[in-house]
C-alpha positions in Angstrom: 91.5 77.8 89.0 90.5 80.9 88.8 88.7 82.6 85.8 89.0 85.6 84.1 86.3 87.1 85.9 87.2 87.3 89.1 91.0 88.6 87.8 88.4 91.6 87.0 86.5 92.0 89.7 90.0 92.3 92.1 91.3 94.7 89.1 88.2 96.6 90.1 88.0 96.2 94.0 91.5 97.1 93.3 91.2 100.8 91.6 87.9 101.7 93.1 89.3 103.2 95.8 91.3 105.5 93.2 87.7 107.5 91.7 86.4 107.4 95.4 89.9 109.7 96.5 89.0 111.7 93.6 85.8 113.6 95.9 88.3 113.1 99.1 90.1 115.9 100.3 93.3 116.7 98.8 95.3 118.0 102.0 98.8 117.3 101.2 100.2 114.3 102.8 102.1 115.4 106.1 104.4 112.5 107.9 102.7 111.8 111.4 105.5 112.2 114.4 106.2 109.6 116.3 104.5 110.0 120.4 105.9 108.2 123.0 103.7 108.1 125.9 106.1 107.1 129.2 104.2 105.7 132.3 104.5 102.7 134.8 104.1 99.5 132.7 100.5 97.5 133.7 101.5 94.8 135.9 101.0 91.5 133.9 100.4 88.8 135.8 100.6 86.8 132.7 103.8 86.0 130.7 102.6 87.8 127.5 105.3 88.6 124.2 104.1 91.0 121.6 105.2 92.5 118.0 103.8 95.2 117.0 104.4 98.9 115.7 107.3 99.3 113.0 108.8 96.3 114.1 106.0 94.6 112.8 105.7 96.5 110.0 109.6 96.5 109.1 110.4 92.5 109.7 110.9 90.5 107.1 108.2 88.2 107.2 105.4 87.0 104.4 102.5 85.8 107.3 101.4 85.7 110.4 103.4 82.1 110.7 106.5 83.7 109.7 106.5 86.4 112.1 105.1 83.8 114.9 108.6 82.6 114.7 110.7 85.2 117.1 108.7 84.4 120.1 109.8 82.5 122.7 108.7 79.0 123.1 107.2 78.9 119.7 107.9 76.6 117.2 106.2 76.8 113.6 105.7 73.6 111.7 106.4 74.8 108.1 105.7 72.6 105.2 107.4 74.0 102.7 106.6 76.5 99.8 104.1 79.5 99.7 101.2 77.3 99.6 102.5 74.2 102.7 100.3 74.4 105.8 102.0 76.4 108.9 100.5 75.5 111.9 101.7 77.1 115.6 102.8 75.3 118.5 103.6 76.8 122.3 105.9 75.3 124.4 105.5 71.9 122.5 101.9 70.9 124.2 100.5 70.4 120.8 99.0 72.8 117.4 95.2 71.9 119.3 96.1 73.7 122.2 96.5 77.1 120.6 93.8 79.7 120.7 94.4 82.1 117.7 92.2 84.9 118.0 91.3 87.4 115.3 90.3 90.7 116.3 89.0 89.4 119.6 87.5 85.8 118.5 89.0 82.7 117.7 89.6 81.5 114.6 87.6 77.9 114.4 88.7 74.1 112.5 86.2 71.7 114.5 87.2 69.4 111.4 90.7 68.8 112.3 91.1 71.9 115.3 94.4 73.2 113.0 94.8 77.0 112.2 96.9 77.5 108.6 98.7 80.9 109.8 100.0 80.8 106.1 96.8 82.1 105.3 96.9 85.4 107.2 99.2 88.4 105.4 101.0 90.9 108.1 99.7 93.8 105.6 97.0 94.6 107.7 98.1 93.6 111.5 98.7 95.8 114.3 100.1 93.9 116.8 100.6 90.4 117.5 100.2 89.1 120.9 101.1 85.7 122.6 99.8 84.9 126.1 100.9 81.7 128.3 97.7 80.8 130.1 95.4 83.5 129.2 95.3 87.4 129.5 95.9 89.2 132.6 92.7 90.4 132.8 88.7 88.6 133.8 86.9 90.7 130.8 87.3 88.2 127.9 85.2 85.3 126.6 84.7 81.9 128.1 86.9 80.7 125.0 89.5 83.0 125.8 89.6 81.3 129.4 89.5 77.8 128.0 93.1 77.9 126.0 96.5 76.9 127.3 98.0 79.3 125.0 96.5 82.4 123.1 97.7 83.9 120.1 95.9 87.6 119.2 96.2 88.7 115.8 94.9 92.7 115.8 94.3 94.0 112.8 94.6 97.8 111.7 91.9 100.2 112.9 91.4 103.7 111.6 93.3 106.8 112.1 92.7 110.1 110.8 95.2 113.2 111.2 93.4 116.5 111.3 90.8 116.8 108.9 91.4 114.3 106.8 88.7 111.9 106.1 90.1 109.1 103.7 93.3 107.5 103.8 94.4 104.9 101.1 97.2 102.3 100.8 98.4 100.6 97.7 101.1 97.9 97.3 102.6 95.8 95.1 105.1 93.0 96.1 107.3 91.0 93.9 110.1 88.0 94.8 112.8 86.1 93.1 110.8 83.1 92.5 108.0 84.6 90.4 105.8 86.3 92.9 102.6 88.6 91.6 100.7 90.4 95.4 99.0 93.5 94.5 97.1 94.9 97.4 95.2 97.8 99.1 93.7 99.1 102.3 91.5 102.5 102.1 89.7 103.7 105.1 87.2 106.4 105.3 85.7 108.5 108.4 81.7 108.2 108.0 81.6 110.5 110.9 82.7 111.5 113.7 81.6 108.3 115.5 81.8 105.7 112.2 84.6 104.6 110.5 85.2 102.1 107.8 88.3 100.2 106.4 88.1 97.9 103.3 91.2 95.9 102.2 92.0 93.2 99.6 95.3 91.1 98.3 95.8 88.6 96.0 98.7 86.8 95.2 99.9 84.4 92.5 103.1 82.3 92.4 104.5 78.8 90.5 106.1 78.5 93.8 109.0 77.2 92.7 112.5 77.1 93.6 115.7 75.1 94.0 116.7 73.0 96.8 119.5 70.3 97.6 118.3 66.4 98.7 121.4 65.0 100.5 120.8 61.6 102.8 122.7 59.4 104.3 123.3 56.0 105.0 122.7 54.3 108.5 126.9 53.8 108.3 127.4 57.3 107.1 127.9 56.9 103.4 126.1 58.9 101.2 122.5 57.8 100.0 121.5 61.0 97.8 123.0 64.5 96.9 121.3 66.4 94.2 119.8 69.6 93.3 116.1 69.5 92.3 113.5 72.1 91.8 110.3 72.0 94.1 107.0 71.8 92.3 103.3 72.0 93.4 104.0 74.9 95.6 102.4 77.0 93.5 99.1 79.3 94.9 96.9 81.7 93.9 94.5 83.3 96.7 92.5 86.1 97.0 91.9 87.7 100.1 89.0 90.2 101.2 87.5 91.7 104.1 85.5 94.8 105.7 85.3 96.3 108.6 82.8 98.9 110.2 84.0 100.8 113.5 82.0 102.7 115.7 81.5 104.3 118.9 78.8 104.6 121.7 78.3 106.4 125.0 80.6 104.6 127.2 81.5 102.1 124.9 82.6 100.7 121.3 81.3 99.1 118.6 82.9 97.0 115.9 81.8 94.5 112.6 83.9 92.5 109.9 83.3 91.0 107.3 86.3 88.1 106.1 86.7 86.0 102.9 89.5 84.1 101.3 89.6 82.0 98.2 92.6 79.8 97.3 93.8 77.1 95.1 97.3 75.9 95.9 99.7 72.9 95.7 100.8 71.3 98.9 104.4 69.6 97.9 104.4 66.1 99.1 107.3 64.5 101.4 110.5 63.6 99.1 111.4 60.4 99.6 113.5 58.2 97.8 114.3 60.8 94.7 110.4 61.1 94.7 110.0 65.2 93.7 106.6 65.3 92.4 104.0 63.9 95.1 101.3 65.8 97.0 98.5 67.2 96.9 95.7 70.3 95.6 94.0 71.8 97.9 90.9 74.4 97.0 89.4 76.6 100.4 86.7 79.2 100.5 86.8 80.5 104.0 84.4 83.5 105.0 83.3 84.6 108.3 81.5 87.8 109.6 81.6 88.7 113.5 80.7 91.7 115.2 81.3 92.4 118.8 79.9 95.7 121.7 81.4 96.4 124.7 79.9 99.2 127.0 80.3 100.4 131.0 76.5 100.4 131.6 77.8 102.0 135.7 81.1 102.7 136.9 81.1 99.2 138.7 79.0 96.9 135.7 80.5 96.4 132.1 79.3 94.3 129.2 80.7 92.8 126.3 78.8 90.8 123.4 80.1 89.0 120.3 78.6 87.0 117.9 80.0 85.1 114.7 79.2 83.1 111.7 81.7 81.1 109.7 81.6 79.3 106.4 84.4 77.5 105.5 85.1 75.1 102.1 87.9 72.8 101.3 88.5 70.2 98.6 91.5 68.1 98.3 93.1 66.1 95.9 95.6 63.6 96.2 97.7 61.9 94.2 97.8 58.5 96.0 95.8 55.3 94.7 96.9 53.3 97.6 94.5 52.5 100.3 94.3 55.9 102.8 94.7 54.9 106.2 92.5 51.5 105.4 89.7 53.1 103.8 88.6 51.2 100.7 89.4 53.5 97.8 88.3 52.5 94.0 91.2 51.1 92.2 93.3 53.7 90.4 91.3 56.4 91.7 92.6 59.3 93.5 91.7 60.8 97.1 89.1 63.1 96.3 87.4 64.7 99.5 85.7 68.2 99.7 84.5 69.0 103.3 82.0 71.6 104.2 81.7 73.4 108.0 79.5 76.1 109.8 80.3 77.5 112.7 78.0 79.9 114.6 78.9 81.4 117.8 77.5 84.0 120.7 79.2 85.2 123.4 78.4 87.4 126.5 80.3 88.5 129.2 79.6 90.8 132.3 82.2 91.9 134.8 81.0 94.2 138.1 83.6 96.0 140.4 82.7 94.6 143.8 85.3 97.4 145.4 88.2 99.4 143.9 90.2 96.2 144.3 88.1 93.3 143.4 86.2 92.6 140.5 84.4 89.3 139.3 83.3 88.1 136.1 80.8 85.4 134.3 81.4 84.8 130.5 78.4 82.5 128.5 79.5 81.0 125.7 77.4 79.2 122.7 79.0 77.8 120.0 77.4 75.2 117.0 79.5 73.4 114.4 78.7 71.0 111.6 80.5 68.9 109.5 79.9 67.4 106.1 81.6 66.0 103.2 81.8 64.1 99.4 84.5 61.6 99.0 84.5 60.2 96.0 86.0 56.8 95.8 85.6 55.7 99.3 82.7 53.5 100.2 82.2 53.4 103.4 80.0 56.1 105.0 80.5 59.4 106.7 79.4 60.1 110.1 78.0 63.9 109.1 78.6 64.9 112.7 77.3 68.1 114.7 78.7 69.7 117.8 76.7 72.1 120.4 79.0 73.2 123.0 78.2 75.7 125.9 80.9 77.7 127.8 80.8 78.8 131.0 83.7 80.9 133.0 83.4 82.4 136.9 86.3 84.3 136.9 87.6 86.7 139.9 90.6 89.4 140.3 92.1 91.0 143.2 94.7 93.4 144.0 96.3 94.2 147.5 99.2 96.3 147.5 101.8 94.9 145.5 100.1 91.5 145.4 97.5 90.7 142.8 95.6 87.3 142.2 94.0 85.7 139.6 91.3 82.4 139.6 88.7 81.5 137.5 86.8 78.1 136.6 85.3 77.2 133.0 82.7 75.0 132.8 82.4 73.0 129.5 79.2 71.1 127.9 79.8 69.3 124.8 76.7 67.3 122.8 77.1 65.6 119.6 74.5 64.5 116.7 75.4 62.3 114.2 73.6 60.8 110.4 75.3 57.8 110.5 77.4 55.6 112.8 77.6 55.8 116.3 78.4 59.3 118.5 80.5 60.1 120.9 78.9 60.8 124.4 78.2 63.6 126.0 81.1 65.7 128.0 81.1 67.9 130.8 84.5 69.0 131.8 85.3 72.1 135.0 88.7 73.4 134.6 90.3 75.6 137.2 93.0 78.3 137.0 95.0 80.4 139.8 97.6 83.3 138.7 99.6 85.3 141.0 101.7 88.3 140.7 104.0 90.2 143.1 105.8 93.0 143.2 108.0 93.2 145.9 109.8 96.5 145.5 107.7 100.6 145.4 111.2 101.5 143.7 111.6 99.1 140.9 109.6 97.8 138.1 110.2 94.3 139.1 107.5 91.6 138.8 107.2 88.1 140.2 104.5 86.0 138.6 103.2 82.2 139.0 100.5 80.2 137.7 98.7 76.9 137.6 96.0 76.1 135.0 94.1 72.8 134.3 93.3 72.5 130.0 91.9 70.1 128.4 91.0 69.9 124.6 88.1 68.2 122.8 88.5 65.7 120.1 88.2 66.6 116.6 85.5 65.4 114.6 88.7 63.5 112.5 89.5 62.2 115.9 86.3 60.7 116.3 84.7 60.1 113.1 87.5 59.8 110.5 86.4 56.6 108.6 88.6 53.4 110.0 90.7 55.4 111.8 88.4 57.8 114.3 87.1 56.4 117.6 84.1 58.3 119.0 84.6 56.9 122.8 87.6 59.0 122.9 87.9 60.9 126.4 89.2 64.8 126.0 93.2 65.7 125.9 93.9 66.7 129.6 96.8 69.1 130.7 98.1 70.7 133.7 100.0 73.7 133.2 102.4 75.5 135.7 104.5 78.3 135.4 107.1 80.6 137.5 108.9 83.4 136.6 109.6 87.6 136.1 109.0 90.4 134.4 112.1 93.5 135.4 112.1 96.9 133.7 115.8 98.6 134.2 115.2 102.0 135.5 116.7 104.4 132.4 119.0 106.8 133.7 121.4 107.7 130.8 121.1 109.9 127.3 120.7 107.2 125.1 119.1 104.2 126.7 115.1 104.2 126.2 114.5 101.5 127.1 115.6 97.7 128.9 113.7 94.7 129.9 114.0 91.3 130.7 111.7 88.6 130.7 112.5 85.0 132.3 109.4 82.2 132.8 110.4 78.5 133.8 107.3 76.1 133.0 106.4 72.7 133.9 103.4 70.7 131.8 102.0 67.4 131.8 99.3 65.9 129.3 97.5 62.8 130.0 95.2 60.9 128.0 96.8 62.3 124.9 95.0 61.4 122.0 97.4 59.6 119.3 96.9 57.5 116.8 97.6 53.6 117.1 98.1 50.6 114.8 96.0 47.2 114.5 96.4 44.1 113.6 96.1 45.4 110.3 99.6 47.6 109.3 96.7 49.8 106.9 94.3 50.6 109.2 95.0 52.6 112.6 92.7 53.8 115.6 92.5 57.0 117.6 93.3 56.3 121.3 93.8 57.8 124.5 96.7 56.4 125.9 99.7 59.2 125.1 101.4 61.0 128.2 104.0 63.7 127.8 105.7 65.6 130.5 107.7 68.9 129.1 109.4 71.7 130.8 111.7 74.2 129.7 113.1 77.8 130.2 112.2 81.1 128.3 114.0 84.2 128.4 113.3 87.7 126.2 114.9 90.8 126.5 114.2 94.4 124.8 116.2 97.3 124.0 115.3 100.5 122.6 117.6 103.2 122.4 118.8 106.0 120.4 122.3 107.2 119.2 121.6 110.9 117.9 118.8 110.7 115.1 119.4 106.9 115.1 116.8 104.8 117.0 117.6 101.3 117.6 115.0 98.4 118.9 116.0 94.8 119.6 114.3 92.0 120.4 116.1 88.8 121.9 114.5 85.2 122.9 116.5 82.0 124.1 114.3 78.8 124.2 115.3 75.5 126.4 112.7 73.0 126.1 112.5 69.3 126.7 109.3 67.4 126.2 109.4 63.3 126.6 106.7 60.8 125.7 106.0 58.5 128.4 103.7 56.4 126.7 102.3 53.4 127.5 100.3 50.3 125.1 98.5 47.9 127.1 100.5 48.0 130.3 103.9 48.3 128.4 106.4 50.8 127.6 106.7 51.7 123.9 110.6 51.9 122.4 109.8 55.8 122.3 109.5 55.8 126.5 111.0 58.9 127.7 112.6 60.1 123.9 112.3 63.5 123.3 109.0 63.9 121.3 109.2 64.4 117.2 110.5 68.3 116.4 111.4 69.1 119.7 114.6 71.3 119.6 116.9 71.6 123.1 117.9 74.8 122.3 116.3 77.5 120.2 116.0 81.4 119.7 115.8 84.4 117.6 116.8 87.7 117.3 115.2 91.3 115.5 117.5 95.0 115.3 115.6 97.3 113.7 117.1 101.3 112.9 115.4 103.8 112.1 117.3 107.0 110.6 115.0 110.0 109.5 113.3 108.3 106.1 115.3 104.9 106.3 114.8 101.6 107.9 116.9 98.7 108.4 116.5 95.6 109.7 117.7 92.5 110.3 116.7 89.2 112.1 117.2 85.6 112.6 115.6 82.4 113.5 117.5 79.6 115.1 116.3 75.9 116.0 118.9 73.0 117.4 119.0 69.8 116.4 115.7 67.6 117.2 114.0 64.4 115.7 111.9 63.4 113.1 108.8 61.9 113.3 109.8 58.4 112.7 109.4 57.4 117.0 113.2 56.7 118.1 115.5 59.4 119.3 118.2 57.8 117.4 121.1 58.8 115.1 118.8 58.0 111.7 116.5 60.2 112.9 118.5 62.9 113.9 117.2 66.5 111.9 120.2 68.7 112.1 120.2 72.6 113.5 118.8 75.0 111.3 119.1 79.2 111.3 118.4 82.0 108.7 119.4 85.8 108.3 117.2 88.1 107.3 117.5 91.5 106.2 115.4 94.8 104.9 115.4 97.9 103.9 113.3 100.8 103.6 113.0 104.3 102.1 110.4 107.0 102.8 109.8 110.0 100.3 107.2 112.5 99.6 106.2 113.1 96.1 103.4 115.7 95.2 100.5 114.5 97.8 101.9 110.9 97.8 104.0 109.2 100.7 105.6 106.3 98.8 108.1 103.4 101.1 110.0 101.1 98.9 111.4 98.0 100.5 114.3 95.3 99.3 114.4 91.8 101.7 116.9 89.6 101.6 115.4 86.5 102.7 118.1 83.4 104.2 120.9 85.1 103.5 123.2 82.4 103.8 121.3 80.2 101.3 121.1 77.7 103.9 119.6 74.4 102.7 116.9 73.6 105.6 113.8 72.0 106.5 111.1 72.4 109.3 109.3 69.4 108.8 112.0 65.9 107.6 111.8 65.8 104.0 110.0 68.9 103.2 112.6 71.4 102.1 112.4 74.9 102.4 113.5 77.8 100.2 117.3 79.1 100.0 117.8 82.5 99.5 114.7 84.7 97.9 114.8 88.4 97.5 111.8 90.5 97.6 110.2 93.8 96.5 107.8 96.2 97.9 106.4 99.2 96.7 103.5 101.3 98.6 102.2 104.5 98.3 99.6 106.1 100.6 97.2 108.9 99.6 
């Protein structure tokens, strides 16, 4: 828990800023007016989705996971309560396959290869960007290249209006389920040149709230219906970073420095009237990247990035059984704190051959290790350490309306271990191909296609989890294929802005998934390649801005049909499961944002819906049916000047409807929640 100390320290990180405005100018604070800059939209070749803007800014959303949620094709797996992991996955081919990228690079887990998004507050983002494939461009990492999906997260960078040199953010947010988040973001112009931002949150909640437990019988009759209150959700994080900003003849420099400290409850599945399992978890994350990128001719550009990452986590379980067959002392619980590095280099170099062809190679380096305590368990840990090197040839070109895409990532993965035995060597070459068309001068109308070839490594709890990791297990391969169009309506009346549609059709097939498989003993399982898993689906988005006299109205619109069956075999055989619908897999799905904006108010309001799908428990049968869910959000916000301060207060109404829902069977979620926000800007 944390100690009085560090309650200081953010008290003082907190009002610091405060004395430093004191020697800042004192201009008065003037609203900045909106600019619209109108050209031809950049022809993506790639279907991309993208918040960002005041429809970022105005949706009511704690995280990055919640936002995540009104793209198309993405489904968040939601654990329940503020402190329940949220992981992302695109168009059902797995969490693993998901590159999240922070401010250009990824966000690492060699441990287990999951992201929390729950961790990541929407205070400080810019834009959030979703890519199938990749992005439609050749200057980007070897990483970048290597993801079937990829998920930018962009934070806030500096901007100063006239002479103003310092600009500082303070908020405080509140809910209906005793919710403390005090934060603040100040920025200051070094010079013309250097800028600097420096931000910090921290938030402390009991978590708790009610929730109804109904179940059924296999005949229908009634097994449970009561009301009970969720405990160990409870959190209390503190969140941190720096950033430094710069620029250079021909170019741009930027560095950051990241840390989060957390110790939450993780609710445990409710089972049986069972309300009070799970599990405390303690993390310590901190990274610090920097990154160049400078046009050395008119034809040769460079880009470098480096990182180092440090990340900590305990848990604590409350379980004395045996975990997965690992021998565990006798009414002792799992105790297990896990330590990783990661340090990572890239370099990239892209030369215009002629005005319509361009080529890049992108040199990747990346180092991981692994180690742990846990107590109780006596067998011994593998302490395992990965070096993998990146390679990506990657080539564009443009005729006319046509434009093409190809590139090939080479991949070379070695392993070291203390103990046990390692898991060979890999070298994988993955190709790509992405087309685009446009076949009419008059009309913003864009035909795209791609085909790309993934595969993903095991994680070291794949491979070295005690009893239940198998390090002869052969990567996750994927082949991923897509059709579909991008058309911008010309605008030709008073108060249409603007209207788009999106439409994407996709194919995917995974072989060799990696799963896990039981023994001949029911308590101990193995990690195996035997999993295959075709999907394909439909994904549609449309836009609409327009404005009715001062009004200005946005909307956002997705539609999601996805299927994605498990064809997996055992030994020769067909498993029961053979060509079910895989576990939380809905049909249908979709989501909807309207946001108005009316001189110094904002309103908004959203909504998330996800058909019926089933549980993890194998069979697509009636048992393990998990009905549709949907929520209605709303918000709204009012701007004033007072003296030199701009203050915005905000009220969300969170599920509406008080629907009784859960992501993940058995792991309820909140009903309705209502939530305050105060900020005031200097």
């Amino acid at each position: 828990m944390y100690n009085t100390n560090k309650k200081l320290l953010f008290v003082f990180i907190l009002f610091t800023p405060f004395l430093l405005h004191s020697q800042a100018t004192n201009d008065s604070i003037r609203k900045l007016k909106e600019v619209i800059l109108k050209a031809k939209p950049y022809q993506e070749v790639i279907p991309v989705q993208s918040l960002s803007g005041k429809l970022l800014e105005n949706l009511a959303s704690h995280n990055v996971a919640d936002a995540l949620r009104y793209f198309a094709g993405v489904q968040i797996k939601d654990y329940g309560g503020l402190g329940g992991l949220k992981t992302v996955d695109v168009r059902n081919m797995g969490t693993h396959h998901v590159g999240v990228f922070y401010d250009g690079i990824q966000l690492g887990n060699a441990q287990n290869g999951v992201t929390d998004l729950g961790k990541y507050s929407l205070d400080d983002m810019e834009s959030l960007t979703m890519y199938n494939g990749q992005k439609s461009e050749i200057f980007q990492s070897a990483k970048d290249f290597a993801a079937a999906s990829t998920i930018y997260l962009r934070t806030k960078r500096p901007v100063f209006e006239g002479d103003k040199k310092t600009n500082l953010l303070v908020r405080f947010k509140t809910m209906t389920i005793n919710y403390f988040d005090p934060s603040f973001r100040w920025e200051q112009k070094l010079s013309n040149k250097v800028s600097m931002s420096v931000s910090s949150e921290y938030i402390k909640s009991n978590g708790e709230y009610k929730f109804r437990y109904k179940r059924n019988n296999q005949d229908g009759t009634v097994a449970y219906d009561t009301t009970a209150t969720r405990h160990n959700s409870d959190i209390e994080a503190f969140r941190f970073e720096s950033g430094l900003y710069g620029k250079i003849n021909n170019g741009s420099w930027d560095a950051k420095v990241y840390y989060y400290d957390s110790d939450r409850g993780a609710p445990g599945a409710i089972v049986e009237n069972k309300f009070s399992d799970g599990f405390r978890q303690y993390d310590k994350n901190f990274f610090t990247q920097a990154s160049i990128v400078k046009d050395f001719t008119k034809k040769y550009k460079f880009q470098a990035k480096a990182k180092y990452a440090y990340d900590y986590t305990h848990y604590v379980a409350r379980d004395t059984t045996n975990i997965l067959g690992e021998t565990v002392t006798e009414g002792a619980q799992s105790d297990d704190s896990y330590y990783q590095q990661e340090i990572y280099f890239s370099a990239v170099n892209m030369y215009n051959i002629l005005p319509t062809w361009d080529v890049s190679l992108s040199t990747d380096f990346q180092y991981n290790k692994l180690n742990a305590t846990r107590k109780g368990i006596q067998t011994q840990f593998s302490f395992p350490q990965r070096y993998t090197a990146l390679f990506s040839l990657a080539s564009s070109f443009r005729l006319g309306q046509f434009k093409a895409l190809g590139s090939v990532v080479g991949t070379y993965v070695q392993e070291e271990v203390r103990y046990n035995a390692k898991a060979p060597d890999k070298k994988e070459f993955t190709p790509a191909l992405f087309l685009g068309y446009t076949p009419f001068k008059d009309y913003d109308f864009n035909l795209r296609a791609f085909a790309k070839r993934i595969f993903r490594m095991p994680t070291f709890n794949d491979l070295y989890y005690t009893m239940v990791g198998s390090s002869t297990l052969r990567p996750e391969y994927m082949n991923q294929y897509d059709v579909g169009f991008t058309y911008n309506l010309p605008v030709n009346n008073s108060f249409l802005d603007k209207l788009s549609i999106q439409v994407d059709g996709y194919y995917t097939n995974t072989k060799d998934k990696i799963v896990a498989a039981p023994t001949g003993n029911l308590f101990r399982w193995m990690m195996t390649n035997m999993g295959q898993v075709k999907g394909k689906g439909i994904e549609s988005v449309l836009n609409i801005g327009m404005h009715i006299g001062n009004v200005n109205l946005a909307t956002n619109l997705t539609y999601t049909y996805s299927e994605s069956r498990d064809y997996t075999k055992f030994a020769g055989l067909e498993l029961s499961s053979y060509g079910d619908q895989i576990p939380y897999t809905p049909w249908h799905s979709g989501s909807g944002i309207l946001n108005a904006d009316y001189k110094t108010w904002n309103f908004n309001y959203s909504f998330v819906y996800v058909g019926k799908r089933y549980n993890g428990n194998v069979n697509n049968i009636k048992i393990n049916e998990i009905q549709p869910w949907y929520t209605h959000d709303l918000a709204v916000q009012k701007s004033f000047a007072l003296s030199k301060y701009l203050i915005k207060g905000t009220i969300e109404l969170n599920n509406v409807l008080n629907q009784q829902y859960e992501v993940i069977y058995n792991y309820p979620m909140p009903g309705r929640t209502m939530k305050f926000i105060i900020s005031i800007a200097l």
